[in-house]
DRENBA-218778 format. One line per 8 residues: number of its first residue (from 1); their letters; for each residue x, y, z negated of C-alpha. Coordinates in steps of 0.001 Angstrom, whole numbers. Layout:
N
NUM	A	X/Y/Z  ...;
END
This chain:
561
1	XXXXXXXX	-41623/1997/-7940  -41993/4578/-5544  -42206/7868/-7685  -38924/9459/-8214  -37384/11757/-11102  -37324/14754/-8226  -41216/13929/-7834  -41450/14339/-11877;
9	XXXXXXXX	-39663/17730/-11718  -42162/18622/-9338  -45006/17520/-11130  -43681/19371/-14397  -42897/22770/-11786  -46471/22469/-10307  -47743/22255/-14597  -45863/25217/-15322;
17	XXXXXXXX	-46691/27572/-12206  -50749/26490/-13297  -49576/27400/-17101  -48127/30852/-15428  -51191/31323/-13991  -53858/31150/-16531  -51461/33012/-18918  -51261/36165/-16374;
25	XXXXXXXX	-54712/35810/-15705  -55965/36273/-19409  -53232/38656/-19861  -54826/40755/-16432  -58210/40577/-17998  -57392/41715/-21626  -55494/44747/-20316  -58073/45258/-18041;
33	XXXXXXXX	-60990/45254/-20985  -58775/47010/-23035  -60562/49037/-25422  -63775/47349/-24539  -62136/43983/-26103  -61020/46012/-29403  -64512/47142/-30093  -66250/43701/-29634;
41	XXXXXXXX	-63190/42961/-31743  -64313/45071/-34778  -67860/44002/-34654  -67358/40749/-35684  -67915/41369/-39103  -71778/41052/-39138  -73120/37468/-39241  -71964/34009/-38593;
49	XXXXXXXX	-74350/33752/-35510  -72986/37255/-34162  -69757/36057/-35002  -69986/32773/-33341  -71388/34716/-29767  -68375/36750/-30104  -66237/34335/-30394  -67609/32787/-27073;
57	XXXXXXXX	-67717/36428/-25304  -64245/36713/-26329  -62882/33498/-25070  -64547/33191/-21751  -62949/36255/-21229  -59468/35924/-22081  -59475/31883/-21202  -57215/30944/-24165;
65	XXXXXXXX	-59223/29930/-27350  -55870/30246/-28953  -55665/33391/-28734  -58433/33864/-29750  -58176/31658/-33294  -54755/33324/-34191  -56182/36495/-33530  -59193/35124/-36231;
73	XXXXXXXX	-56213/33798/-38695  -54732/37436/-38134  -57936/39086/-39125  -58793/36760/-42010  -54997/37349/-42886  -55679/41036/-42757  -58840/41206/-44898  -61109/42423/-41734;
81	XXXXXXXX	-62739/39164/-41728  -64083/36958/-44372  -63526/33460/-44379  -67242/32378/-43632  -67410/34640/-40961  -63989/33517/-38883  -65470/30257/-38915  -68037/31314/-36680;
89	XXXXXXXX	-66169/32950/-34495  -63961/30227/-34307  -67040/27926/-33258  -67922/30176/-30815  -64043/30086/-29364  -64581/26464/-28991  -67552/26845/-26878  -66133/30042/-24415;
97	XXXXXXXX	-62773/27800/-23985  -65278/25247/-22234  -65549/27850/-19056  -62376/26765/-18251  -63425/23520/-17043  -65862/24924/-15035  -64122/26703/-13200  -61503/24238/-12073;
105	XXXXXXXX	-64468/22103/-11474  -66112/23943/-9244  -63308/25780/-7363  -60336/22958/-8040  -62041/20145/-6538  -65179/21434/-5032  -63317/24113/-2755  -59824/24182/-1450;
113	XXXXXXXX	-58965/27529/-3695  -55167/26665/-2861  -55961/27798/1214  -56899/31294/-163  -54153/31779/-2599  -51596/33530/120  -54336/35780/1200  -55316/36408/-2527;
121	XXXXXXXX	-51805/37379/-3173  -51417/39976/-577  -55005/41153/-1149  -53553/41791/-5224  -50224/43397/-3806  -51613/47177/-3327  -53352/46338/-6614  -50630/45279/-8541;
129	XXXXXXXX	-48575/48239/-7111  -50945/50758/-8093  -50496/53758/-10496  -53657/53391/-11852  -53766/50864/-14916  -57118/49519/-13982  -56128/48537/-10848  -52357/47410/-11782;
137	XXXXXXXX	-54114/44924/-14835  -57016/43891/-12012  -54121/42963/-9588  -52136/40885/-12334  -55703/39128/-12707  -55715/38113/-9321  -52059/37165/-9233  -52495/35115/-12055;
145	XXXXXXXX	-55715/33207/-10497  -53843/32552/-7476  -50953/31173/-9070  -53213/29237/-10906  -55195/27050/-8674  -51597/27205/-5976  -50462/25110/-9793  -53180/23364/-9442;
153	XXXXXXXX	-53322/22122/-6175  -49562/20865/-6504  -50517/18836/-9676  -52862/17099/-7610  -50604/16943/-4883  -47879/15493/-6832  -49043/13432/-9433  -48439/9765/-8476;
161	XXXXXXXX	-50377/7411/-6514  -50864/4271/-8108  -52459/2427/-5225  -48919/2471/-3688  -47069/2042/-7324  -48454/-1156/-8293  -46545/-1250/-11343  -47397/1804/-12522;
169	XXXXXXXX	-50922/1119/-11870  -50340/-2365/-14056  -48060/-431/-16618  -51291/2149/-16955  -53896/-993/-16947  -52680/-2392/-19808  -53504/457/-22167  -56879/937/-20133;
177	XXXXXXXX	-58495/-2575/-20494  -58618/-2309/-24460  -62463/-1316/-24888  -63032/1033/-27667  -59190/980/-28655  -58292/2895/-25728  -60642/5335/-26286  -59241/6020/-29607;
185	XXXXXXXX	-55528/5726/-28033  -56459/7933/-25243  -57970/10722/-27957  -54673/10733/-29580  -52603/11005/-26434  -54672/13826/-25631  -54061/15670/-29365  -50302/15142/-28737;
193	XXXXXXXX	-50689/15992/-25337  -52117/19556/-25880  -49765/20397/-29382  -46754/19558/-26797  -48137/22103/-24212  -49689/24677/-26808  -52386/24671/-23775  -56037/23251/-24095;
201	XXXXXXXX	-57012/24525/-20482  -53960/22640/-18731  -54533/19800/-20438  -58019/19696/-19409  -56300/20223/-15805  -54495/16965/-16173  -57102/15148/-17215  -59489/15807/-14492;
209	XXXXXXXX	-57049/15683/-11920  -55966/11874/-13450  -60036/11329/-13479  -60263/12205/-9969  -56805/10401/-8767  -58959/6912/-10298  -56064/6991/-13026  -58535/6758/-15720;
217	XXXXXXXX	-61995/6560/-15758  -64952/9235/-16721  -64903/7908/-20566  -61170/7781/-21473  -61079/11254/-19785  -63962/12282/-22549  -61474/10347/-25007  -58664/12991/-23646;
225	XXXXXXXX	-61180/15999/-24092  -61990/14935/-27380  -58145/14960/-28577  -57754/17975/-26924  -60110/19856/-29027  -58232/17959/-32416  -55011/19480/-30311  -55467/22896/-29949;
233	XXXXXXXX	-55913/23725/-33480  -52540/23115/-34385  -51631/26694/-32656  -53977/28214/-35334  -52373/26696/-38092  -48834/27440/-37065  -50313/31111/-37205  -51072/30455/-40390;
241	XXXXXXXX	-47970/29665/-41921  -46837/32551/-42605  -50064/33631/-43459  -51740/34373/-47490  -54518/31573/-48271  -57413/32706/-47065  -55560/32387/-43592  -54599/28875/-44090;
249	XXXXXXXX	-57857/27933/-44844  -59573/29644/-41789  -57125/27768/-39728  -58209/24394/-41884  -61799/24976/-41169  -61084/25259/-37513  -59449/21402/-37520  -62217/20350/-39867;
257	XXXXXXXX	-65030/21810/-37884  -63158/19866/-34600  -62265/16619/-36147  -65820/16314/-37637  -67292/16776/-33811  -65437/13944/-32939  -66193/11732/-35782  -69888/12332/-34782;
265	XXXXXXXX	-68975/11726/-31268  -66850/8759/-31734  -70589/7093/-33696  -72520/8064/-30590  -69883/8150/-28292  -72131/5364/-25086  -75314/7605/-25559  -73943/10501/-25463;
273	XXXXXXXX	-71344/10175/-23204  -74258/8588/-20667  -76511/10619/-21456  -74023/13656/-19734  -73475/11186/-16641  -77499/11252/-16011  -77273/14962/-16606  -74654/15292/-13875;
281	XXXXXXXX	-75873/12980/-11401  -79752/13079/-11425  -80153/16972/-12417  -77407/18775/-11014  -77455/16270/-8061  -73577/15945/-7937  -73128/12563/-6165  -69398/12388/-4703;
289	XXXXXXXX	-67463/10235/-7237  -64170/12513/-6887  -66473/15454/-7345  -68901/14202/-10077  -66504/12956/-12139  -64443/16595/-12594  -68255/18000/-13706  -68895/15147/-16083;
297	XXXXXXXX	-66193/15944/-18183  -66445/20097/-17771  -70526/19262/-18737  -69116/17110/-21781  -66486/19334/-22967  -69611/22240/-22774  -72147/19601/-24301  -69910/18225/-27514;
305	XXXXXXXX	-68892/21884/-28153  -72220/23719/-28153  -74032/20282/-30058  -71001/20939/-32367  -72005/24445/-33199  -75602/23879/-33595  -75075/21485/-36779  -71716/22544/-38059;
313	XXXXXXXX	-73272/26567/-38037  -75317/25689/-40671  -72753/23795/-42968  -70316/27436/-42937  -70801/27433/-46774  -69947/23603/-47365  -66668/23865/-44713  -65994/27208/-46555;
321	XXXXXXXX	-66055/25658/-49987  -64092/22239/-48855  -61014/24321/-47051  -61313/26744/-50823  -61151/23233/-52731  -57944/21749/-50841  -55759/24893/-50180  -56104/25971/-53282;
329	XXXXXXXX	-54713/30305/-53766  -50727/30860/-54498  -50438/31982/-57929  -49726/35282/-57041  -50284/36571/-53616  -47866/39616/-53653  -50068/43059/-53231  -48052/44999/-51437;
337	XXXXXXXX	-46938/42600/-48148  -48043/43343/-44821  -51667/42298/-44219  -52951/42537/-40814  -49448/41486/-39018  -46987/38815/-40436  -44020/37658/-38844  -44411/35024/-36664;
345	XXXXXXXX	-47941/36095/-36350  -47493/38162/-32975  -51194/37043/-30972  -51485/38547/-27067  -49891/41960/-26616  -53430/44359/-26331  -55100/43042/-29126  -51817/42601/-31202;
353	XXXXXXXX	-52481/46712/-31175  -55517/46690/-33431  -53731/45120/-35878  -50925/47353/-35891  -53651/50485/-36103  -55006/48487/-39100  -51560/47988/-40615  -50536/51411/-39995;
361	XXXXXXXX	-54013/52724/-41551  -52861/50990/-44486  -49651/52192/-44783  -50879/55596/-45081  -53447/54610/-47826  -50620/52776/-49918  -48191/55863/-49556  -50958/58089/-49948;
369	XXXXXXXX	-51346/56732/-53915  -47726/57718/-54575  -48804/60986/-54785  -51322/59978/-57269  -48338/58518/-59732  -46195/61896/-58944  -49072/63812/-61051  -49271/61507/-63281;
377	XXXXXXXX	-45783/61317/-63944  -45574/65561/-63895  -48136/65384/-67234  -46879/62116/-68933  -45169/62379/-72083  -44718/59081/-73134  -41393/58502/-71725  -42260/54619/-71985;
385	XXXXXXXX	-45472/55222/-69629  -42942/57887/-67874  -40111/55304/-67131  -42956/52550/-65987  -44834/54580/-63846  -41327/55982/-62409  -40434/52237/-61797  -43649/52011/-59941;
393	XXXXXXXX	-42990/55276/-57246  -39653/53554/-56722  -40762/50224/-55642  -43499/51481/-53609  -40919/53873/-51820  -39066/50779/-51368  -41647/48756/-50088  -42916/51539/-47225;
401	XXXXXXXX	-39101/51408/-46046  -39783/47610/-45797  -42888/48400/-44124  -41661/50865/-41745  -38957/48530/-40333  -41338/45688/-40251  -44255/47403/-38215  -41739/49288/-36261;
409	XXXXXXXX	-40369/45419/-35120  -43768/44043/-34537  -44008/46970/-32168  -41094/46853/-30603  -42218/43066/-29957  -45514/43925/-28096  -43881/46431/-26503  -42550/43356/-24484;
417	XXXXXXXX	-45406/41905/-23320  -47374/42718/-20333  -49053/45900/-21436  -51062/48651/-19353  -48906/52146/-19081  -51750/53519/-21873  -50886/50965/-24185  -47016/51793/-23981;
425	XXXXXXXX	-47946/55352/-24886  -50023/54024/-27987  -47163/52110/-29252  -44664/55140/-28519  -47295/57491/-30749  -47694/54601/-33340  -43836/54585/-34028  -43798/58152/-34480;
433	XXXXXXXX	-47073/58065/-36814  -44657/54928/-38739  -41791/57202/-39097  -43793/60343/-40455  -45895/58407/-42954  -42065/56767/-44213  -41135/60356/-44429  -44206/60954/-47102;
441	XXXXXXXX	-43272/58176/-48902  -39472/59608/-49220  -40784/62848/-50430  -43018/61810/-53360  -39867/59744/-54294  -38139/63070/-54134  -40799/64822/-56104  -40107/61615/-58848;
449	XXXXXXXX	-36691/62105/-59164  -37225/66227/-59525  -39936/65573/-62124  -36976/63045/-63762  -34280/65535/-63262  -36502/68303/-65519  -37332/65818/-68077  -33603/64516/-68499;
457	XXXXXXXX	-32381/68058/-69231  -35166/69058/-71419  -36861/71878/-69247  -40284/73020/-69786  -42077/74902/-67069  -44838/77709/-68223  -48541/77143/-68027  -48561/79173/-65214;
465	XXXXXXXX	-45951/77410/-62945  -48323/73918/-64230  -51013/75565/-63061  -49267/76359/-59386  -47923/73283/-59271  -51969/71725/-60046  -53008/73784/-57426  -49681/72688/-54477;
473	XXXXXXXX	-51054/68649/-55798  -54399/69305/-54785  -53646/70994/-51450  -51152/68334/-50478  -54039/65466/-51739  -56614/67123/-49753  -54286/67034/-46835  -53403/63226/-47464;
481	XXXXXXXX	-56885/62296/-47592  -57920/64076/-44410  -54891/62311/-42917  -56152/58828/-44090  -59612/59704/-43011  -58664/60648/-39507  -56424/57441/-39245  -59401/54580/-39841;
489	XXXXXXXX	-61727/56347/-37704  -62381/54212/-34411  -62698/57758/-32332  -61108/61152/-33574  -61525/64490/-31247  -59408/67399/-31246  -62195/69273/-33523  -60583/66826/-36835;
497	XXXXXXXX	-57524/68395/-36892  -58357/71673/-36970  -59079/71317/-40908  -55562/69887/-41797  -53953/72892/-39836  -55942/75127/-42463  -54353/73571/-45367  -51205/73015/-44087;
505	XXXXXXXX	-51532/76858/-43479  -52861/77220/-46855  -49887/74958/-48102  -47469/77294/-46864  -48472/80673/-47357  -49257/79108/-50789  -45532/77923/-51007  -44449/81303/-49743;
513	XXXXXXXX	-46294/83632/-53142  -44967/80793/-55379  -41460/81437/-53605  -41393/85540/-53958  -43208/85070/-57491  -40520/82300/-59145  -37767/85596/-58025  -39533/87845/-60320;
521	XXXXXXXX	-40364/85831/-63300  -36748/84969/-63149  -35533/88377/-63568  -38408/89078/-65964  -37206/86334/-68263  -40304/84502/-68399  -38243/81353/-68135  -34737/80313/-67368;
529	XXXXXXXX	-32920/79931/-63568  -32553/76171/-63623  -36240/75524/-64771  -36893/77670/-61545  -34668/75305/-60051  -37058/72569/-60589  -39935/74158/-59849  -39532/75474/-56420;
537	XXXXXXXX	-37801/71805/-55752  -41208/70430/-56435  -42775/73697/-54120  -40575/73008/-51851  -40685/69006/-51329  -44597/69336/-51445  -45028/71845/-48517  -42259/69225/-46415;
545	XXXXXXXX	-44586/66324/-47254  -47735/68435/-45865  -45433/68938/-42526  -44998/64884/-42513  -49039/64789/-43028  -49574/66886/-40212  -47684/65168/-37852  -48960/62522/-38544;
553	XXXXXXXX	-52439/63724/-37804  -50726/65582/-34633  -49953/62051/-33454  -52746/60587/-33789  -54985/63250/-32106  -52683/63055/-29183  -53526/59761/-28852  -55733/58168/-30811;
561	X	-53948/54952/-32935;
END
């Protein structure tokens, strides 16, 4: 045999320069798109059909429908989607992940792409050097495109002739000559293929250059495409792992809705497959073997996907009950874990944002109730209510530590990706906004323990110093709420924060008569020091939360999260 193991390194190099490639490529594009991406993002919500168009818009864009169905598990995961509608999107990922093909296709074996890759890469270089973003994210783009077809071109270069390996070509024969077996052989080589590489596009880069080479012929290459598609769901369901239910079963439906299209497939699998062939040949007038063959298989992989969609769309409900039937939900699915980011969970570095934004939105909302237990634990009497709902403050201030070391990790991971300089910035403001809204959380806690502290030794404040302290709740509520407000919205201007400045002004001028007035009811005996004690510690602790609120809201005008 004349193919040696230094010809096998090379062929694995030349696989992982082309897997280099497309992964700086679709990283160029998303931080190009940026914010553009996010909003498409967000609108997903609306129908299945919607949803299945953005899932194609999405994924011809970013060339990885991976990253596009963990991004869907992620979402379901989160709450932002429903289960019905990911699975849309996710059939719509399956068709935009077909443009792939295409591409190599037409510029893989049509042109010579690999002669232009030098002067592509020196073309990118002022790009890529660039202080604007834009430019920096369209230079990585063009880096990654060069790099690549440059992988390309040195898989074709280097994968082995079998005209001058005659054993090889016998060893490959005898798994080729099998009829319909090998089809069904060849469709699981091509599932374990793509699991293995956690990369439908390259495999679909092996297979046509093996279809082209004469390695195989045009149907086990369909066979290959067809375990592809099986393949690259298992990258959605190792998302899902570490996901709650409804994530699992999104992920579920994405291998049912592909191993159902082959099933079909596999029944019809001569017609169809033929019926592409004609397509190629007689309409699109492709007649070079070498050539046709490379559009045969991009036309299938476009055909079996979109024929896919067209029936399966309309059996969302039936998939969506099946996938509720066989997963079924954990017993109890705890309330307060993270829900739009999970460990493990981490999908491409600019959209992984949007989920932290969503995550930190909630982390507000969930420390934002603790205030709501403070007043009810200032009025409760029942010390059995009194020792519950104190239980409850606790855990929740121990839960939003949890939560601010978590997000503040899953940060700190993106942060290490390939991320415009506006991005960085985001994340830098997002850790800040993390920290202040842990601070809030730390400060009803303290208000807890005060409001303990009083009860323990028996102290009874005047219905005037309940009615101040009434009064400091509702300021610091109002100022939460604004805070919470300001956080979910998709666009805040400077003009939002001008009313939390008035009641964190309010708040402390407020704090400031309470102050000079607890002095003189003191020394007029209208109650003793240490119940003053405990009043101005719950003044006190209410104006410092306010100063957390508004820094929050500082932050996020600054930039917007």
């Amino acid at each position: 045999m004349d193919y040696s193991f230094f010809d096998l390194l090379r062929l694995i190099g030349s696989l992982g320069l082309f897997l280099y490639g497309m992964k700086i490529m679709s990283e160029g594009l998303q931080k190009f798109a940026g914010d553009s991406l996010r909003r498409i993002l967000t609108a997903m919500t609306t129908n299945r059909v919607t949803g299945m168009l953005t899932g194609v818009l999405i994924t011809a864009l970013i060339q990885s429908s991976s990253a596009t169905t963990v991004m869907v598990v992620s979402f379901v995961n989160a709450g932002l989607l429903t289960l019905s509608q990911s699975i849309g999107v996710i059939m719509g990922a399956n068709i935009g992940t077909t443009v792939t093909a295409w591409i190599i296709s037409a510029l893989g074996f049509k042109i010579d792409i690999a002669a232009f890759a030098l002067p592509l890469l020196a073309f990118a270089i002022p790009l890529f050097f660039s202080n604007k973003s834009s430019r920096k994210s369209m230079g990585e783009f063009v880096f990654g495109f060069a790099f690549l077809f440059m992988g390309l071109q040195n898989l074709k270069a280097n994968a082995p002739d079998l005209g001058a390996n005659p054993d090889m070509l016998a060893f490959v024969q005898n798994y080729t000559d099998m009829g319909f077996l090998s089809i069904i052989l060849f469709l699981f080589i091509g599932a374990i293929l793509t699991m293995i590489v956690q990369a439908s596009a390259a495999t679909m880069a092996i297979t046509l250059i093996m279809c082209a080479n004469g390695w195989i012929d045009y149907h086990l290459g369909v066979a290959l495409v067809l375990g592809e598609n099986i393949g690259t769901t298992i990258t959605a369901n190792l998302a899902a792992l570490t996901g709650n239910t409804q994530a699992r079963r999104a992920a579920l439906a994405h291998l049912a809705f592909n191993v159902f299209g082959v099933i079909w497939v596999l029944l019809l699998f001569y017609p169809f497959t033929d019926g592409v062939s004609w397509f190629v040949e007689h309409v699109m007038g492709v007649s070079d073997p070498a050539v046709a063959v490379s559009f045969k298989l991009a036309a299938f992989h476009t055909a079996f996907n979109i024929s896919n969609t067209c029936i399966m769309i309309w059996f969302v409900r039936f998939i969506e009950k099946t996938v509720c039937t066989l997963i079924k939900p954990k017993v109890e699915d705890e309330e307060y874990r993270l829900r739009f980011i999970s460990g493990g969970m981490l999908s491409t570095a600019e959209l992984s944002i949007l989920q932290a934004h969503k995550e930190i939105s909630l982390f507000a909302e969930r420390t934002a109730r603790m205030l709501g237990m403070v007043r009810e634990l200032f009025y409760e009497k029942n010390e059995e209510v009194f020792l519950k709902t104190y239980a409850r403050v606790e855990k929740y201030e121990s839960i939003s530590d949890r939560m601010e070391i978590e997000i503040a990790n899953y940060l700190t991971q993106v942060s290490e990706g390939r991320l415009s300089s506006e991005s960085k910035e985001e994340i830098r403001i997002m850790l800040r906004a993390v920290s202040e809204i842990e601070s809030i959380a730390d400060s009803c806690n303290n208000m807890a323990r005060s409001i303990k502290r009083r009860n323990e030794f028996k102290s009874v404040f005047t219905d005037s110093q309940n009615k101040h302290l009434d009064h400091m709740f509702e300021l610091v509520s109002q100022a939460l709420t604004r805070m919470t407000y300001i956080l979910s919205k998709n666009e805040a201007t400077h003009e939002d924060i001008n009313p939390s400045y008035n009641i964190e002004n309010e708040i402390n001028n407020y704090r400031n008569q309470l102050k000079s007035r607890n002095i003189e009811d003191i020394n007029n005996k209208l109650y003793q020091y240490q119940d003053g004690v405990y009043y101005m510690d719950l003044v006190g602790e209410s104006e410092k939360l306010a100063d957390y609120v508004l820094n929050v809201v500082q932050a996020v005008i600054e930039k917007k999260i």
